[in-house]
Biopython code that builds the backbone (N, CA, C, O; Angstrom):
import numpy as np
from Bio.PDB.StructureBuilder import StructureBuilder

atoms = [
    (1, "UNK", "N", (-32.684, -1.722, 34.361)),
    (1, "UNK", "CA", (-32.065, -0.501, 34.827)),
    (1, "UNK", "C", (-33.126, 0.523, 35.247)),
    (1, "UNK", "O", (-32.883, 1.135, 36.287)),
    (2, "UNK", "N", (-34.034, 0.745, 34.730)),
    (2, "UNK", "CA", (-35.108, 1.307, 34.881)),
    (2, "UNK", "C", (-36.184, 1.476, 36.358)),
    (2, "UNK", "O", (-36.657, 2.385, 37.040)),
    (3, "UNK", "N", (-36.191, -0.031, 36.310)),
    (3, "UNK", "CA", (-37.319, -0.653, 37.747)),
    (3, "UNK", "C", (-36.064, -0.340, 38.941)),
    (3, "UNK", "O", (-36.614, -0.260, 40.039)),
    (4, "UNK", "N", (-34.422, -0.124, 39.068)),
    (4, "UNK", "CA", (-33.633, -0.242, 39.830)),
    (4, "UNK", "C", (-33.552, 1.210, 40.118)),
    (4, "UNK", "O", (-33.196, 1.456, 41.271)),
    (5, "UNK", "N", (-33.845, 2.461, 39.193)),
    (5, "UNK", "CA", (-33.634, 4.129, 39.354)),
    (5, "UNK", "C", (-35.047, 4.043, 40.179)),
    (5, "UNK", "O", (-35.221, 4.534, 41.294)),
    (6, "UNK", "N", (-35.877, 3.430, 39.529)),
    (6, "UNK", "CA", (-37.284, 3.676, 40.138)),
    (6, "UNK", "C", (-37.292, 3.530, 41.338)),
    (6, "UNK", "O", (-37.409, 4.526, 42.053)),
    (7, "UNK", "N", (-37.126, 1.781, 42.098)),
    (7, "UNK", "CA", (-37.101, 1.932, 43.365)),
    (7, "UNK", "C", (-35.540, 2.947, 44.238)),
    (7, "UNK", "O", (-35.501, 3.457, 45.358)),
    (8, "UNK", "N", (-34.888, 2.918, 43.576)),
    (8, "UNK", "CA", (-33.757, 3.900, 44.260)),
    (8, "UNK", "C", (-34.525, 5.364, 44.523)),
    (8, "UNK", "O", (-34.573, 5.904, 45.628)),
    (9, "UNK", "N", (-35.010, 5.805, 43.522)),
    (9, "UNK", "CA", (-36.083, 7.039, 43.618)),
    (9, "UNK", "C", (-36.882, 7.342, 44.560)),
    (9, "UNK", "O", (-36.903, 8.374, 45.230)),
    (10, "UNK", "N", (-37.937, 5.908, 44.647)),
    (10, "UNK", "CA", (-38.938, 6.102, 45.335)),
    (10, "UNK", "C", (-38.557, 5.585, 47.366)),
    (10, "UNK", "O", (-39.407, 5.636, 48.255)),
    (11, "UNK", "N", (-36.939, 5.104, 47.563)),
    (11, "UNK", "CA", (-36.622, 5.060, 48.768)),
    (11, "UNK", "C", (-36.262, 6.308, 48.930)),
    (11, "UNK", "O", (-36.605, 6.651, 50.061)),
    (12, "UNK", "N", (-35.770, 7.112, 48.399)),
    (12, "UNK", "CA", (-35.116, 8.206, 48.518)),
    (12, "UNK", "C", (-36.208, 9.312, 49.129)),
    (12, "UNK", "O", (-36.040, 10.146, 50.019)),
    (13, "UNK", "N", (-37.404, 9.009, 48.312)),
    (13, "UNK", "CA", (-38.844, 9.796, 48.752)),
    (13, "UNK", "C", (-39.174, 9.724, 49.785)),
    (13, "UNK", "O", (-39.595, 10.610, 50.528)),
    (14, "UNK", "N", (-38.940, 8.062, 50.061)),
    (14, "UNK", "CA", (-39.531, 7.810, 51.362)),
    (14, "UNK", "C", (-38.930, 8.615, 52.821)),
    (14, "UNK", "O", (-39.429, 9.331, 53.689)),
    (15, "UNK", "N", (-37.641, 8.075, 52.543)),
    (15, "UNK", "CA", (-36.833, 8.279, 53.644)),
    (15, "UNK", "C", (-36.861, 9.957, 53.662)),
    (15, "UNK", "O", (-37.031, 10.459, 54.774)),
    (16, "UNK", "N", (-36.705, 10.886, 52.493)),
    (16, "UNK", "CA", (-37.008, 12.224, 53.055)),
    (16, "UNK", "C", (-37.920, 12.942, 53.582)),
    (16, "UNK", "O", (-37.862, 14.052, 54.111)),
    (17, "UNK", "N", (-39.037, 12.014, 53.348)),
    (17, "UNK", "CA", (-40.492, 11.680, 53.811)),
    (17, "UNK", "C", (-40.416, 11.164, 55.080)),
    (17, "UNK", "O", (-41.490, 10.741, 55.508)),
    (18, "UNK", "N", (-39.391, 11.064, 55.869)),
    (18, "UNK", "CA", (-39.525, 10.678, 57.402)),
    (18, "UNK", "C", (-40.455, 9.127, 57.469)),
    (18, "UNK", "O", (-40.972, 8.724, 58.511)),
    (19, "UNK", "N", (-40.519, 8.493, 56.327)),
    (19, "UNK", "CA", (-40.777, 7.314, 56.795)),
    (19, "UNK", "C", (-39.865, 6.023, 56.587)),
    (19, "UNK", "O", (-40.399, 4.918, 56.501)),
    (20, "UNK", "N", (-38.983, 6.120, 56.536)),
    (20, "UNK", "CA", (-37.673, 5.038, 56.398)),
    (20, "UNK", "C", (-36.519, 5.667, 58.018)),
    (20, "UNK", "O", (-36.195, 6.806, 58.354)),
    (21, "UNK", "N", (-36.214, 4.335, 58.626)),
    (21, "UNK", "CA", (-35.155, 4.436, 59.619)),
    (21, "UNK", "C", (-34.213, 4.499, 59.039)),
    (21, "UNK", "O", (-34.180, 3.719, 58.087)),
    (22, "UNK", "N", (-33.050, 5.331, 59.220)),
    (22, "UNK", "CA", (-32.052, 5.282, 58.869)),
    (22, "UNK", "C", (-30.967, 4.995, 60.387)),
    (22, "UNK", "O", (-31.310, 5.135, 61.561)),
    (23, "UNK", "N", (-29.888, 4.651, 59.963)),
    (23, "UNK", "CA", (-28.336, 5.308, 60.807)),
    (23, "UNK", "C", (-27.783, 5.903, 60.045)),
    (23, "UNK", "O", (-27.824, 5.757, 58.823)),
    (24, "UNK", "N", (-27.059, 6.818, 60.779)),
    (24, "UNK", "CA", (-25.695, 7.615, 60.608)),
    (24, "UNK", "C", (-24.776, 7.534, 61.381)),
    (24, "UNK", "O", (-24.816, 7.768, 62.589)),
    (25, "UNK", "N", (-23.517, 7.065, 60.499)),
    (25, "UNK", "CA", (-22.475, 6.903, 61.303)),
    (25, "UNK", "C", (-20.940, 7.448, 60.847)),
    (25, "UNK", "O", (-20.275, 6.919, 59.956)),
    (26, "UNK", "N", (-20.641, 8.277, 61.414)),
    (26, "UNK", "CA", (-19.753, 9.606, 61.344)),
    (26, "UNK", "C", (-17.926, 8.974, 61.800)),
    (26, "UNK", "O", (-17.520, 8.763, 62.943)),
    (27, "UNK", "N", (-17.210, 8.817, 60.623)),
    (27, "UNK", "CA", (-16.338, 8.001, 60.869)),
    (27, "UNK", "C", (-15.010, 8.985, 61.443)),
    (27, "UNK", "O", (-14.927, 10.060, 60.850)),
    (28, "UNK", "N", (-14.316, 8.823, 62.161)),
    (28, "UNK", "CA", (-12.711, 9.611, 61.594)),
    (28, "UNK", "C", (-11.684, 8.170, 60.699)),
    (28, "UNK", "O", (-11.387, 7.046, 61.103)),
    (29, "UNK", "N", (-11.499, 8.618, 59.873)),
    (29, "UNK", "CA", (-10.593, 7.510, 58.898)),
    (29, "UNK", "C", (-9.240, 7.383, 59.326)),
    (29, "UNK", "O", (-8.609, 6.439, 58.851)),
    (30, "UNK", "N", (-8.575, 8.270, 60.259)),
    (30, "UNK", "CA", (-7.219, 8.204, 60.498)),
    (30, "UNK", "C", (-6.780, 7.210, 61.457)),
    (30, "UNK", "O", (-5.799, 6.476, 61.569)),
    (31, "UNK", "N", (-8.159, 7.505, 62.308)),
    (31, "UNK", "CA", (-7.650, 6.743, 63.508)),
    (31, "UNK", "C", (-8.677, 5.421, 63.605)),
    (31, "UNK", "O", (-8.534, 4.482, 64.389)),
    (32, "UNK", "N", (-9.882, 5.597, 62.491)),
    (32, "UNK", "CA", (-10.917, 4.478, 62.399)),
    (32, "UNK", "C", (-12.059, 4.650, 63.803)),
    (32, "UNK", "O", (-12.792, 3.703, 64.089)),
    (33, "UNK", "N", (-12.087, 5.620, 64.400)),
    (33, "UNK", "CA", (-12.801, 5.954, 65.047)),
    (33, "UNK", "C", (-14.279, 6.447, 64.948)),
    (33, "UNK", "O", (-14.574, 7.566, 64.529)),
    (34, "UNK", "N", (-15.255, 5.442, 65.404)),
    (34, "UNK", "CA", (-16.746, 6.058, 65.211)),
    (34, "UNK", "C", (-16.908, 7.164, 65.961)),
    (34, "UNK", "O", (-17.005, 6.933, 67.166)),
    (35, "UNK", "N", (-16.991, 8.733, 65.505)),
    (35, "UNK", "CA", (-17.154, 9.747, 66.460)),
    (35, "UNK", "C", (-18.891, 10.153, 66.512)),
    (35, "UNK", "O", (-19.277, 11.141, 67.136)),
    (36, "UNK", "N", (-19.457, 9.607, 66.066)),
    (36, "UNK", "CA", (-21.088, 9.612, 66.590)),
    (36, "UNK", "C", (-21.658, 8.924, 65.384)),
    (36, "UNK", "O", (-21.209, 8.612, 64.281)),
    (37, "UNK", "N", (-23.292, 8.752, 66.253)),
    (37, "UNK", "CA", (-23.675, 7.532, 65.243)),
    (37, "UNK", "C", (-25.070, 8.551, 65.645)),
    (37, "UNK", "O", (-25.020, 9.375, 66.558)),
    (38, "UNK", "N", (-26.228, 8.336, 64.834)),
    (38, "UNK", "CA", (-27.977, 9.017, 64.858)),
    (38, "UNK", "C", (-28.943, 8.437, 64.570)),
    (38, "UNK", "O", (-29.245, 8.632, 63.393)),
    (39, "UNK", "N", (-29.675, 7.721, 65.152)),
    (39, "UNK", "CA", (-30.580, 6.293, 64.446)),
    (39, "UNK", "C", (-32.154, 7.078, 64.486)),
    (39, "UNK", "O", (-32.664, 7.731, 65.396)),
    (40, "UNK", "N", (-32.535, 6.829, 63.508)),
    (40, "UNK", "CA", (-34.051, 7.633, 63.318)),
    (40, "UNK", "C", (-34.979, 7.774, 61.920)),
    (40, "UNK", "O", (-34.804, 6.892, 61.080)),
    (41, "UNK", "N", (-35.556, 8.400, 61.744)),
    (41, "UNK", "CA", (-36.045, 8.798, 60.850)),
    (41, "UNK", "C", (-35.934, 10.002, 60.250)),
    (41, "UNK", "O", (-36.843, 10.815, 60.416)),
    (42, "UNK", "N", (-34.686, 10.368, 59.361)),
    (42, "UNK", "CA", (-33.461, 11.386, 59.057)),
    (42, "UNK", "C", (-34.064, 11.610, 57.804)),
    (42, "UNK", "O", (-34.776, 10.719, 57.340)),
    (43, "UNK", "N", (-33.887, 12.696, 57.162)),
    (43, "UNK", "CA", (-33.723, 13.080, 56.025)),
    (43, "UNK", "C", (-32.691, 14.029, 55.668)),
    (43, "UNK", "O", (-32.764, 15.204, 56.025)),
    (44, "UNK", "N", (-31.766, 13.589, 55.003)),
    (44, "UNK", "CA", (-29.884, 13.212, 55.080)),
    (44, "UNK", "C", (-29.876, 14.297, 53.499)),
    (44, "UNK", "O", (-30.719, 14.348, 52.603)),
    (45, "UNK", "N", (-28.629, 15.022, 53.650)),
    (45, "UNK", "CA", (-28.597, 15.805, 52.228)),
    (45, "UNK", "C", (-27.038, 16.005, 52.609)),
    (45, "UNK", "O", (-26.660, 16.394, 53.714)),
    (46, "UNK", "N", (-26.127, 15.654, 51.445)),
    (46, "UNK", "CA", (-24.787, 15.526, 51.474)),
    (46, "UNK", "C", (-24.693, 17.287, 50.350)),
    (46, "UNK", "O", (-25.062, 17.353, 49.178)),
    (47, "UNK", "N", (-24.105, 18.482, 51.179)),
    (47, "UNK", "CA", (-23.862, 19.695, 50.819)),
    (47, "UNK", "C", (-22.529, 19.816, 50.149)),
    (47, "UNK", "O", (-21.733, 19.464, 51.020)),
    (48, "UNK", "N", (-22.008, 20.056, 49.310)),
    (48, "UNK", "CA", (-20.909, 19.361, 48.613)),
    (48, "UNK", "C", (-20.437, 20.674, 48.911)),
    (48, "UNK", "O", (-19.612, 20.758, 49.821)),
    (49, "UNK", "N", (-20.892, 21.997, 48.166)),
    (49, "UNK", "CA", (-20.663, 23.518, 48.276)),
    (49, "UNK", "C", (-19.836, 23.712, 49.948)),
    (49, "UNK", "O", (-18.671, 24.104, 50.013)),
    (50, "UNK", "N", (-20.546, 23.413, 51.036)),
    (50, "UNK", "CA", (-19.827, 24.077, 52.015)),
    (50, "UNK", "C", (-19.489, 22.409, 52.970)),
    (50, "UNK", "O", (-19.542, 22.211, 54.184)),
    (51, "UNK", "N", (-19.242, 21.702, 52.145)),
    (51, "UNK", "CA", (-18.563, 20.550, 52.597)),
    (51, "UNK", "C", (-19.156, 19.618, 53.910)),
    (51, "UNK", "O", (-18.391, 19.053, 54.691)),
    (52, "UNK", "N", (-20.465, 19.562, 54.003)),
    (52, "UNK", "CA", (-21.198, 19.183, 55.249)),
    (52, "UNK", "C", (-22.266, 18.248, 54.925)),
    (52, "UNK", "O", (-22.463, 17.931, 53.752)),
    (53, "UNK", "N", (-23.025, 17.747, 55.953)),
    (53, "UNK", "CA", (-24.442, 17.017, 56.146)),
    (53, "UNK", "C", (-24.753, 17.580, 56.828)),
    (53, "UNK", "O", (-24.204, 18.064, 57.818)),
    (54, "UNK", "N", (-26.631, 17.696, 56.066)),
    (54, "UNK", "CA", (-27.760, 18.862, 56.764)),
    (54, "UNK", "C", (-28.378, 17.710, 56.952)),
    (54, "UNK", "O", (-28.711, 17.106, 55.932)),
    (55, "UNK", "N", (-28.721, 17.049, 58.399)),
    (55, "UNK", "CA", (-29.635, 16.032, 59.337)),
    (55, "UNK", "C", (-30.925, 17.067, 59.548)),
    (55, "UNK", "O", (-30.928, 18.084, 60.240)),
    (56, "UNK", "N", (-31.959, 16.553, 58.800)),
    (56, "UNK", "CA", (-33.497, 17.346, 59.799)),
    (56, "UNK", "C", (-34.150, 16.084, 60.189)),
    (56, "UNK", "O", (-34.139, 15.055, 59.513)),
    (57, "UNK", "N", (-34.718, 16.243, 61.335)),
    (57, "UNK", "CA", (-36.013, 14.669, 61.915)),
    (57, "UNK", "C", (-36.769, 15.840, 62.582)),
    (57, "UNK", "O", (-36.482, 17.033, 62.680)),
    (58, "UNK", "N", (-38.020, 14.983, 63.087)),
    (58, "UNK", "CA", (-39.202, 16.077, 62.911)),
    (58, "UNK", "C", (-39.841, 15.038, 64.051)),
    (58, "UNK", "O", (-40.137, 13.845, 64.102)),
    (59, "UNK", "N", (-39.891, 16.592, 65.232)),
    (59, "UNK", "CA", (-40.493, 15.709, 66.779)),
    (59, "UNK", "C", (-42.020, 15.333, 66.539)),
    (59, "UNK", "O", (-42.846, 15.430, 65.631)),
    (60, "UNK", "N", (-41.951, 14.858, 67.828)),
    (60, "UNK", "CA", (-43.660, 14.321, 68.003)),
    (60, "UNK", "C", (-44.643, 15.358, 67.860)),
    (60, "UNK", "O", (-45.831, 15.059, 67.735)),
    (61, "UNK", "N", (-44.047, 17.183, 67.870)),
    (61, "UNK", "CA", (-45.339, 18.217, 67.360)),
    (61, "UNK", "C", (-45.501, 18.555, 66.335)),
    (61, "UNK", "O", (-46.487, 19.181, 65.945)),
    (62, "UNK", "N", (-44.404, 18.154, 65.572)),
    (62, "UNK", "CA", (-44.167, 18.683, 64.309)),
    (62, "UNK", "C", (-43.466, 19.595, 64.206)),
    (62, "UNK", "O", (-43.693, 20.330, 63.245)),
    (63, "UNK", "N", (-42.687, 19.840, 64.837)),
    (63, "UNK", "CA", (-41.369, 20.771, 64.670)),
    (63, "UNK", "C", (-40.325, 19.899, 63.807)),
    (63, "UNK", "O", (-40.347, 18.697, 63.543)),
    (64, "UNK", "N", (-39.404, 20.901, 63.454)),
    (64, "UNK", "CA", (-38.149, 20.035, 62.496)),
    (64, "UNK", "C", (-36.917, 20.513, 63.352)),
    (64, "UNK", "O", (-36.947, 21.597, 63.934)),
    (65, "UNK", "N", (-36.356, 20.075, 63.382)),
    (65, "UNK", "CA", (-34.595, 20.574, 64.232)),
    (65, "UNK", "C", (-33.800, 19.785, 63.142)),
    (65, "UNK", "O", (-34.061, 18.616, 62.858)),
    (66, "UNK", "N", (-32.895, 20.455, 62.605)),
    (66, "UNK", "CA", (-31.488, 20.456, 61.766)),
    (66, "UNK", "C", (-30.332, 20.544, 62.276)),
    (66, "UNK", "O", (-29.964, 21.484, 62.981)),
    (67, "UNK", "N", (-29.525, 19.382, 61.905)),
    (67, "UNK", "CA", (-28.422, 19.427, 62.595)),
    (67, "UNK", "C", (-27.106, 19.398, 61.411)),
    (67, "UNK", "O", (-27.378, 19.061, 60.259)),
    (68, "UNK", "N", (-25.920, 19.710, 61.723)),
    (68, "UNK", "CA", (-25.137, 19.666, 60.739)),
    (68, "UNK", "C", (-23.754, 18.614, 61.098)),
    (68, "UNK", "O", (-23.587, 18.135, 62.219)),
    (69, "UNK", "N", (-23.194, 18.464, 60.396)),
    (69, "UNK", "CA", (-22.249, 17.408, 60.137)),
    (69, "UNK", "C", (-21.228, 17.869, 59.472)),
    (69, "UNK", "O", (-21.429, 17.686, 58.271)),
    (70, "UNK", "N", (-19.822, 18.587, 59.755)),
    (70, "UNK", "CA", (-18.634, 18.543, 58.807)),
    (70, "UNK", "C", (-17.787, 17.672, 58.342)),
    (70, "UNK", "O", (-17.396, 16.774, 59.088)),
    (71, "UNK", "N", (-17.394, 17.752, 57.192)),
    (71, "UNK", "CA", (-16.779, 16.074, 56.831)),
    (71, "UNK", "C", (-15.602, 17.134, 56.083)),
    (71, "UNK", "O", (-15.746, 18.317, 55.776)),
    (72, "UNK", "N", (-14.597, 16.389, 55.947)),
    (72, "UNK", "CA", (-13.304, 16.781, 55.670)),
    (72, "UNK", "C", (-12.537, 15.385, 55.267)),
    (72, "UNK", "O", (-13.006, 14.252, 55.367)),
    (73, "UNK", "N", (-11.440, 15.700, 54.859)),
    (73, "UNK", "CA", (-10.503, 14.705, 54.126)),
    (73, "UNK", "C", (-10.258, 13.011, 55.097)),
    (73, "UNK", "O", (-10.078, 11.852, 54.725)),
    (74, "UNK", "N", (-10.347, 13.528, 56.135)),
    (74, "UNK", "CA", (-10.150, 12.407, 57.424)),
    (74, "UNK", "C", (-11.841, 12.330, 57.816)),
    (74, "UNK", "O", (-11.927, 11.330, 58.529)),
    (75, "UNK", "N", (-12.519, 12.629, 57.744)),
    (75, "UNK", "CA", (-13.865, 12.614, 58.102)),
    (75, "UNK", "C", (-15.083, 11.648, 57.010)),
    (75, "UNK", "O", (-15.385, 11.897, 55.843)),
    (76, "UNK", "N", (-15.393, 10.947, 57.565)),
    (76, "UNK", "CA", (-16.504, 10.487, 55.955)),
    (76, "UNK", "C", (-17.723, 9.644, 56.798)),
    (76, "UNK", "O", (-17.486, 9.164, 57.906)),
    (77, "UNK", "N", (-18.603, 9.564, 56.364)),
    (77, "UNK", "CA", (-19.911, 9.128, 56.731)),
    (77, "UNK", "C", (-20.322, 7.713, 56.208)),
    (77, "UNK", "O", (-19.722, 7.326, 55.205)),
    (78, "UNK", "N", (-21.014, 7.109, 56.609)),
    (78, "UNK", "CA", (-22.256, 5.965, 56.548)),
    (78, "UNK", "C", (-23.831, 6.126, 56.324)),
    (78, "UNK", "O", (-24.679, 6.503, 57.133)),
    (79, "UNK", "N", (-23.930, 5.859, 55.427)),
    (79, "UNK", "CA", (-25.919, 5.823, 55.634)),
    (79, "UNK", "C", (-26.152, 4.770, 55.313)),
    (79, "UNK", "O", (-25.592, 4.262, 54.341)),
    (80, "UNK", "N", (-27.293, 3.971, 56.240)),
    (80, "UNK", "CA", (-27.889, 2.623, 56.181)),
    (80, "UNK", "C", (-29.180, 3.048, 57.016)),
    (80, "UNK", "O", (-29.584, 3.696, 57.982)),
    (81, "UNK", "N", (-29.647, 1.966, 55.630)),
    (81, "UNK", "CA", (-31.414, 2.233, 56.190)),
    (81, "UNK", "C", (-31.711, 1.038, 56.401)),
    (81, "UNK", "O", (-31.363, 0.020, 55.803)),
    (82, "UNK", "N", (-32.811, 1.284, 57.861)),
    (82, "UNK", "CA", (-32.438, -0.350, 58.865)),
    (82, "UNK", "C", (-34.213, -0.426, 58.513)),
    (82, "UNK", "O", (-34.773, 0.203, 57.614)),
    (83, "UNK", "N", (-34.850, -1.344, 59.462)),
    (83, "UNK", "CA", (-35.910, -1.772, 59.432)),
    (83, "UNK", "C", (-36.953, -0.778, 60.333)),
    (83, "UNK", "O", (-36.535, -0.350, 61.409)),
    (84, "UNK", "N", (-38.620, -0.339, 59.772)),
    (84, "UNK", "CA", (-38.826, 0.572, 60.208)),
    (84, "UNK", "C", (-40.078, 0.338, 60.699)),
    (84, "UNK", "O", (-40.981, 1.175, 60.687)),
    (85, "UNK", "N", (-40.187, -1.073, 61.249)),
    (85, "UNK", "CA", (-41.485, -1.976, 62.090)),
    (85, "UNK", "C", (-41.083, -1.079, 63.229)),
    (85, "UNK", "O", (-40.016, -0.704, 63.714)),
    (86, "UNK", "N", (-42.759, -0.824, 63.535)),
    (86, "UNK", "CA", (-42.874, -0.461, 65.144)),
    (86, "UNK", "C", (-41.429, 0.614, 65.880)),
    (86, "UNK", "O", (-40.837, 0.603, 66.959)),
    (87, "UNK", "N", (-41.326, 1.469, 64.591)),
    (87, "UNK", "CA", (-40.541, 2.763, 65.403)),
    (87, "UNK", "C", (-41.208, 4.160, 64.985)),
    (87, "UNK", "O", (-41.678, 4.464, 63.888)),
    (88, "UNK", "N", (-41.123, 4.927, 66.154)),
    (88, "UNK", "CA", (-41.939, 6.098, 65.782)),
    (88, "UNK", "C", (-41.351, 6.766, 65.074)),
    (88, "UNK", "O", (-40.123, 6.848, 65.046)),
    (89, "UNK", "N", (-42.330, 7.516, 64.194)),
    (89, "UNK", "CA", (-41.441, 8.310, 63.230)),
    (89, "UNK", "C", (-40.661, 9.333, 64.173)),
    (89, "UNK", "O", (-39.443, 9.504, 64.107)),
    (90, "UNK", "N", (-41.510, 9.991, 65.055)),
    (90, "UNK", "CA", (-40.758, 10.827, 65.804)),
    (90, "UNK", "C", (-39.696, 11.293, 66.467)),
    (90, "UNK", "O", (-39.302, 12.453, 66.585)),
    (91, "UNK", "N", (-38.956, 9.573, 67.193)),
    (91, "UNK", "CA", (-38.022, 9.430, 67.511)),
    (91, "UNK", "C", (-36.621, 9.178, 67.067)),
    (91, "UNK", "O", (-36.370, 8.365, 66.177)),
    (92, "UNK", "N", (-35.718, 9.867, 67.681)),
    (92, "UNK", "CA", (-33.955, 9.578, 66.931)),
    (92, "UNK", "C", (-33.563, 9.657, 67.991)),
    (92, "UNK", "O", (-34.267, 10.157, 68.868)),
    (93, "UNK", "N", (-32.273, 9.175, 68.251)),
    (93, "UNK", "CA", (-31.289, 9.264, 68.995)),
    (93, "UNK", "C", (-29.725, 9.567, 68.227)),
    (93, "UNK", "O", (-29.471, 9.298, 67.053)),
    (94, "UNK", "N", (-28.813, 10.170, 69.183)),
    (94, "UNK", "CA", (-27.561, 10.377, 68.570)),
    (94, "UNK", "C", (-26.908, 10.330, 69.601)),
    (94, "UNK", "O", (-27.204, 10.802, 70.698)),
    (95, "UNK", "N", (-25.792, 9.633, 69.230)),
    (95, "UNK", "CA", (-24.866, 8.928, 70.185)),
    (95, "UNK", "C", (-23.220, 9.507, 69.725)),
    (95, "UNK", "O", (-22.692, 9.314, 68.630)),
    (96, "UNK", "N", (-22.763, 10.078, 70.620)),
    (96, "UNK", "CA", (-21.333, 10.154, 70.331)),
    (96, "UNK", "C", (-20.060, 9.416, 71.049)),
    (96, "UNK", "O", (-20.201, 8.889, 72.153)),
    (97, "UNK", "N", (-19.248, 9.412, 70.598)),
    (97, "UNK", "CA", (-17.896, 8.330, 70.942)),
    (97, "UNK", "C", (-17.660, 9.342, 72.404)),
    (97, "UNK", "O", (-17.872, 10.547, 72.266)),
    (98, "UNK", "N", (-17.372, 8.999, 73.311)),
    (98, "UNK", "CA", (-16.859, 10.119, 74.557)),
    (98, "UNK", "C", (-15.769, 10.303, 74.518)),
    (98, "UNK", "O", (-15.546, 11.483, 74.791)),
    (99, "UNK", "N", (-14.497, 9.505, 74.223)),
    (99, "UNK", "CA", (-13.339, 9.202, 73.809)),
    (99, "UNK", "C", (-13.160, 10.302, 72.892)),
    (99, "UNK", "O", (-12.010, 10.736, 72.951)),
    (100, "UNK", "N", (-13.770, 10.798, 72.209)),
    (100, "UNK", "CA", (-13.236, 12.077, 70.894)),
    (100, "UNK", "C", (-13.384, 13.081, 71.621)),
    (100, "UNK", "O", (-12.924, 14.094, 71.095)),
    (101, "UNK", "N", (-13.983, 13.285, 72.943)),
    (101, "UNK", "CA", (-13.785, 14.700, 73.414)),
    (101, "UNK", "C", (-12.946, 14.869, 74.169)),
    (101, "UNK", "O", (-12.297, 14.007, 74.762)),
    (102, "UNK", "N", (-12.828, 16.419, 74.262)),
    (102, "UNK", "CA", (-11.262, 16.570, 75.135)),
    (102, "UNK", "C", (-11.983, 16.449, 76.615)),
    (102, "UNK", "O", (-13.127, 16.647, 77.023)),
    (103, "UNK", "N", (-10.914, 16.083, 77.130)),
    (103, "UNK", "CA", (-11.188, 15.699, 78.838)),
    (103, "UNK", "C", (-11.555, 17.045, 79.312)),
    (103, "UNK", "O", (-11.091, 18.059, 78.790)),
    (104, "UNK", "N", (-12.421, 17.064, 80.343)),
    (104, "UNK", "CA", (-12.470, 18.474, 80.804)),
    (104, "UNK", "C", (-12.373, 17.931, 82.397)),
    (104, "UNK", "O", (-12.691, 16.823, 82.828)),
    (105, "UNK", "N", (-11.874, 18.986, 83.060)),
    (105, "UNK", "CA", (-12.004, 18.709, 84.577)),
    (105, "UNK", "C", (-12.396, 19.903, 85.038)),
    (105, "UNK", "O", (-11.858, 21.003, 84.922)),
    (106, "UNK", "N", (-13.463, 19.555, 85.613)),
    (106, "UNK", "CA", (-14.062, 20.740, 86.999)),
    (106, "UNK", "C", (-13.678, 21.018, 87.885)),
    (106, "UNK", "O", (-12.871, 20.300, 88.476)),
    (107, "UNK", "N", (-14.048, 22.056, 88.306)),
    (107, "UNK", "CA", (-13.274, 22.533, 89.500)),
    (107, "UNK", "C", (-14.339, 23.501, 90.764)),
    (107, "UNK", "O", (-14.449, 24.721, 90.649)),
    (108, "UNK", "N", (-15.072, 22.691, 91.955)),
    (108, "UNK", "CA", (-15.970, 23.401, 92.422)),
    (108, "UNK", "C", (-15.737, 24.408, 93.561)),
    (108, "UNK", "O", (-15.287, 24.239, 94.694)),
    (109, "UNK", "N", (-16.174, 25.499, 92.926)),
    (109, "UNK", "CA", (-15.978, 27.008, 93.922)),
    (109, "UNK", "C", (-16.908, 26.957, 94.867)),
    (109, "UNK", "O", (-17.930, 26.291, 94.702)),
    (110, "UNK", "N", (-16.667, 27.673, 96.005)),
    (110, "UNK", "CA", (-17.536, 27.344, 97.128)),
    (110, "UNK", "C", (-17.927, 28.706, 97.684)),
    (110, "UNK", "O", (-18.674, 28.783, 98.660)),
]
sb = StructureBuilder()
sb.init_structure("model")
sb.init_model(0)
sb.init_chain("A")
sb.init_seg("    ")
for serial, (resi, resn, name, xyz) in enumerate(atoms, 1):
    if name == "N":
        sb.init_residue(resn, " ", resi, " ")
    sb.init_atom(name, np.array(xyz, "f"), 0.0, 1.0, " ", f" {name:<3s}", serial, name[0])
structure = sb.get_structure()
């Protein structure tokens, strides 16, 4: 039980440490819909108080950008940490479902 907190511990370090890949994948449960997914090197904090996920990844200068995540009763998340050969720490991507947004139509003025 011990050697199992330990390494649970010391991934946990890692990955907030920007050196573990993670995904995130942002479910709606009603309809089973993936409404965005974030593949990178995340350091993930589940905010229980104001009901959210605080996402920070940290560019190629060393800046940090934070992103947030609301989760609600129909809303619930995924974290899986994938393999982290030959990816920059720097890089993430985030991908959203297009299908979850409302249609918009343009209209060009001349």
């Amino acid at each position: 039980m011990k050697k199992r907190l330990l390494v649970s511990e010391n991934l946990s370090k890692e990955a907030d440490s920007f050196n573990v890949v993670r995904q995130l994948t942002v479910i709606n449960c009603i309809e089973g819909d993936v409404l965005f997914q974030m593949t990178g090197k995340l350091s993930i904090t589940a905010d229980t108080a104001d009901n959210q996920l605080e996402i920070i990844v940290e560019d190629e200068n060393g800046n940090y950008q934070k992103h947030f995540v609301g989760l609600s009763d129909n809303v619930t998340y995924v974290v899986e940490q994938l393999g982290s050969k030959n990816v920059s720490k720097y890089k993430y991507t985030l991908n959203y479902n297009p299908k979850m947004w409302i249609p918009v139509e343009f209209e060009n003025i001349d």
